[in-house]
MARKE-396642 format. One record per residue (C-alpha): x, y, z; residue in three letters; residue number from 1. Coordinates in steps of 0.25 Angstrom, whole numbers. Layout:
<node u="X" v="Y" w="Z" r="ALA" k="NUM"/>
...
END
This chain:
<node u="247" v="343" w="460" r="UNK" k="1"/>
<node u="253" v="355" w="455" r="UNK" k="2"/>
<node u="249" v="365" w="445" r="UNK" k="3"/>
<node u="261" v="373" w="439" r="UNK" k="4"/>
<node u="255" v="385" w="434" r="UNK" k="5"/>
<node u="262" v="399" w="437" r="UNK" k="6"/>
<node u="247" v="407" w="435" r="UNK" k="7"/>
<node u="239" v="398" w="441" r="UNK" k="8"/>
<node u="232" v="396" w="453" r="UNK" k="9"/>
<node u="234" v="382" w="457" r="UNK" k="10"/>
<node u="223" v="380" w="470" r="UNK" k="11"/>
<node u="211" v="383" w="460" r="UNK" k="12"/>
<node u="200" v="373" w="461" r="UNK" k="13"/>
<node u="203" v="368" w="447" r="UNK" k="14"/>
<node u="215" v="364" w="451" r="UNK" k="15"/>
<node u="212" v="358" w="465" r="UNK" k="16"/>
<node u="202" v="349" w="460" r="UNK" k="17"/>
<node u="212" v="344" w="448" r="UNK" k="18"/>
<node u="216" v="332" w="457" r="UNK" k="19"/>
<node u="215" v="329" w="473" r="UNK" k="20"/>
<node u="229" v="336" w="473" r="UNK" k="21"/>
<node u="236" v="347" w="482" r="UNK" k="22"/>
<node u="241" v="358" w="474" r="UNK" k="23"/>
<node u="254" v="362" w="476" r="UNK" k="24"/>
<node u="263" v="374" w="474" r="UNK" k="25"/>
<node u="276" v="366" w="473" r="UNK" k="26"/>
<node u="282" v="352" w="472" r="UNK" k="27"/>
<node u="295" v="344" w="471" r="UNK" k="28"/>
<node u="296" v="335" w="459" r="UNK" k="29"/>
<node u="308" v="329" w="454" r="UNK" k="30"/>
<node u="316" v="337" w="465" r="UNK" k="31"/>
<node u="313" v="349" w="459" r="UNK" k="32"/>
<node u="301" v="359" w="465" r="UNK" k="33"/>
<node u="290" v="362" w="456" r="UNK" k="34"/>
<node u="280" v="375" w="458" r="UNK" k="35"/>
<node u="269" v="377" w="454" r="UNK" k="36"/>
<node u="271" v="391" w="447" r="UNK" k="37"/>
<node u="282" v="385" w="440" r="UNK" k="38"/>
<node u="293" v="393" w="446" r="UNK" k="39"/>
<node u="307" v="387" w="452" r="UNK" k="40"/>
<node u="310" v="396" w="462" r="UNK" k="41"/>
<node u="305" v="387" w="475" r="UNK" k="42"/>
<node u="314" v="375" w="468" r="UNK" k="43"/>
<node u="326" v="385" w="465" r="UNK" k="44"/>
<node u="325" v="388" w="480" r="UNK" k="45"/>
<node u="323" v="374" w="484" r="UNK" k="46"/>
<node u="336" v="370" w="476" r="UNK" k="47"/>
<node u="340" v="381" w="482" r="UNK" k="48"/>
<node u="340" v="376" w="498" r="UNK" k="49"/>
<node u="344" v="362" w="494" r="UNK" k="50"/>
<node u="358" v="368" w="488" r="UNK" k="51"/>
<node u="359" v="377" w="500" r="UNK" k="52"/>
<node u="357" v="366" w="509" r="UNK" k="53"/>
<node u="366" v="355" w="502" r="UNK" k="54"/>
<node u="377" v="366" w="502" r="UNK" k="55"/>
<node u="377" v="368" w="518" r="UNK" k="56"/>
<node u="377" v="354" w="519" r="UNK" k="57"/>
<node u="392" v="354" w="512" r="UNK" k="58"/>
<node u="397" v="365" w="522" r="UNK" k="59"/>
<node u="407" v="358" w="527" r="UNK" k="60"/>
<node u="414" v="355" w="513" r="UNK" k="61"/>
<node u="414" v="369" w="510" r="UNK" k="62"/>
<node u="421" v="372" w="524" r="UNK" k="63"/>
<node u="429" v="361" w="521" r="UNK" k="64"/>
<node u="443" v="368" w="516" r="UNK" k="65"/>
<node u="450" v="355" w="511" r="UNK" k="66"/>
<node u="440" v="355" w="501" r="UNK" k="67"/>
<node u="444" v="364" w="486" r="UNK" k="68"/>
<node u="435" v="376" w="481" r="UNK" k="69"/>
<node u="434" v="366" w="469" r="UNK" k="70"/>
<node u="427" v="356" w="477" r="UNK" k="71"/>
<node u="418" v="363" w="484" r="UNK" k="72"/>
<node u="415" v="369" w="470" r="UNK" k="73"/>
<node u="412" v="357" w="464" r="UNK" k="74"/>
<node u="405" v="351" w="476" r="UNK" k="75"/>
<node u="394" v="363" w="475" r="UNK" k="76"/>
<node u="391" v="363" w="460" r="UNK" k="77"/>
<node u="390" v="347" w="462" r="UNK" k="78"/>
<node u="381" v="348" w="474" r="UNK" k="79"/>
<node u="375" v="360" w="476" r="UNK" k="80"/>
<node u="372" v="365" w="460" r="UNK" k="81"/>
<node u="366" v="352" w="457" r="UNK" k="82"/>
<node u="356" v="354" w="470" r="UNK" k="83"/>
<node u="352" v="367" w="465" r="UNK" k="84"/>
<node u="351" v="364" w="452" r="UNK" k="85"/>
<node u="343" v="354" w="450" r="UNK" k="86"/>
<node u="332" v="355" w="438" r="UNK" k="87"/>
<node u="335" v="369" w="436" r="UNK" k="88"/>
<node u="335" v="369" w="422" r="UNK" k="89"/>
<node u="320" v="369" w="424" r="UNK" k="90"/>
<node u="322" v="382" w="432" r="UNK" k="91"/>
<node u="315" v="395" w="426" r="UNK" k="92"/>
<node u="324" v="406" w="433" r="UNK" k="93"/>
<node u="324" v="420" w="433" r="UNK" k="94"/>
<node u="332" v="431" w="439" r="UNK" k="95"/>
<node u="332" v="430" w="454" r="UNK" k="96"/>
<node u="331" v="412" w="453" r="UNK" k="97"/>
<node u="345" v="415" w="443" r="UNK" k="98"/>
<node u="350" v="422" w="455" r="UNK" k="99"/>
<node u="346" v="414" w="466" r="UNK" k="100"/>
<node u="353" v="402" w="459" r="UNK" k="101"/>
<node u="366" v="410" w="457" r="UNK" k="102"/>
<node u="364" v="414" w="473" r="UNK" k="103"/>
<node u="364" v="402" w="477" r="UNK" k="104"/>
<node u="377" v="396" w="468" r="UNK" k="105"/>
<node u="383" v="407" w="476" r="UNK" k="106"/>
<node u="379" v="403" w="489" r="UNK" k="107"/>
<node u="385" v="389" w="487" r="UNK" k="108"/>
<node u="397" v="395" w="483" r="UNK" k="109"/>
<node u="398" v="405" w="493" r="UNK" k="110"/>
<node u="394" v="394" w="504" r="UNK" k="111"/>
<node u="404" v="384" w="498" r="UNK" k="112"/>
<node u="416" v="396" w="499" r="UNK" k="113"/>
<node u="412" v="397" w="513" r="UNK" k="114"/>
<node u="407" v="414" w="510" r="UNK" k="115"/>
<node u="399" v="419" w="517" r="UNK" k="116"/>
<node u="388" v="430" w="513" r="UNK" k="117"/>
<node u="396" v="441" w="521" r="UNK" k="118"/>
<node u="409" v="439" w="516" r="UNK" k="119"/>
<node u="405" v="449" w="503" r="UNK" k="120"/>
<node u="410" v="439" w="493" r="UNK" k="121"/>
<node u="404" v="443" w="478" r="UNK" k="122"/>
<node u="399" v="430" w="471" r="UNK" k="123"/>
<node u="410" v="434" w="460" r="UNK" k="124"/>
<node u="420" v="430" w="470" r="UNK" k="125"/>
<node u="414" v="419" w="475" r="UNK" k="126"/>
<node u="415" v="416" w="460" r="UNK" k="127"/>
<node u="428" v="418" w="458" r="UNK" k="128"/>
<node u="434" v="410" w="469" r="UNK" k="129"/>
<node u="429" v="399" w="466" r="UNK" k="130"/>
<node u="432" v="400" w="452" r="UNK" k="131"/>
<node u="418" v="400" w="444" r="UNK" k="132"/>
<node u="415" v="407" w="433" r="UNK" k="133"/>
<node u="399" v="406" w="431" r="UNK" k="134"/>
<node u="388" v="403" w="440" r="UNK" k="135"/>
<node u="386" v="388" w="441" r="UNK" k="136"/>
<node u="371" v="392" w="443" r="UNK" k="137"/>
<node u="368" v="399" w="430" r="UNK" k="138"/>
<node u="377" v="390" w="422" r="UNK" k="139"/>
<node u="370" v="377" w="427" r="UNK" k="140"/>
<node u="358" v="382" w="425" r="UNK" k="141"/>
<node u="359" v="386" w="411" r="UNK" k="142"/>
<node u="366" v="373" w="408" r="UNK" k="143"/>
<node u="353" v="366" w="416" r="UNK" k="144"/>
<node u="344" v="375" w="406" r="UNK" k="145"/>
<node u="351" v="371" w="393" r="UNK" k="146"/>
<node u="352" v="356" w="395" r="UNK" k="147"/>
<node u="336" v="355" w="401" r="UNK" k="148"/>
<node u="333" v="363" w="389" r="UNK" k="149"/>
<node u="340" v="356" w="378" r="UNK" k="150"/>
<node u="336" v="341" w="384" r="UNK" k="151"/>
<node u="321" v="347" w="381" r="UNK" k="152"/>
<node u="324" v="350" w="369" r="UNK" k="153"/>
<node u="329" v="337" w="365" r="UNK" k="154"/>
<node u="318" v="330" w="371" r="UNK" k="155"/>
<node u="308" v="339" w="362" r="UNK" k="156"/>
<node u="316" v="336" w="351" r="UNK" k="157"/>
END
């Protein structure tokens, strides 16, 4: 059982006796963790290390110089984006989770170019070269935001 309450106390004896149930802090439903404080920074973490891993499990496509930049742009926003993205519309963000996401959309470009951290590359120039204009991350997640937000609307209605 969980209780999602971020002012609450969840191991009192009023909630213990609820049900012959372990409380718990966390859970994983529909793919997605759930806490009990409400927050998302354990599940953006979590998406996190699965997109960290499914990108250095490609590495040897991205070593692979027969394949074009374009591919290899394509492959990440098919594969890797999606991964991290998943239910993000329901996501409450604030400052440093905005900048966690955009860190980690570099580092998938960065490990897909092969640049390491000690080559003083700016994330502009990564940018530039391969021909972006935005940051997929914040463009996706505003897109996410307005279409879960307009289906609950017309299901209200």
């Amino acid at each position: 059982m969980m209780i999602v309450d971020a002012g609450s106390n969840n191991n009192t004896p009023e909630v213990t006796q609820i049900a012959i149930c372990d409380v718990v802090q966390s859970c994983i439903y529909l793919c997605a963790q759930i806490s009990n404080n409400g927050g998302c920074i354990d599940e953006i973490k979590r998406r996190m290390a699965m997109s960290r891993s499914a990108m250095d499990k490609l590495q040897r496509i991205w070593r692979n110089r027969n394949i074009t930049k374009a591919t290899k742009i394509r492959l990440v926003t098919a594969l890797m984006f999606p991964i991290y993205f998943y239910a993000s519309e329901t996501w409450t963000l604030r400052e440093t989770e905005k900048k966690r996401i955009d860190a980690l959309e570099m580092w998938c470009w960065r490990r897909m170019l092969g640049v390491t951290w000690n080559m003083f590359h700016t994330n502009e120039s990564i940018l530039d070269e391969l021909s972006i204009k935005q940051r997929s991350s914040s463009a996706v997640l505003l897109q996410f935001k307005c279409e879960f937000l307009d289906l609950r609307s017309r299901v209200q209605a």
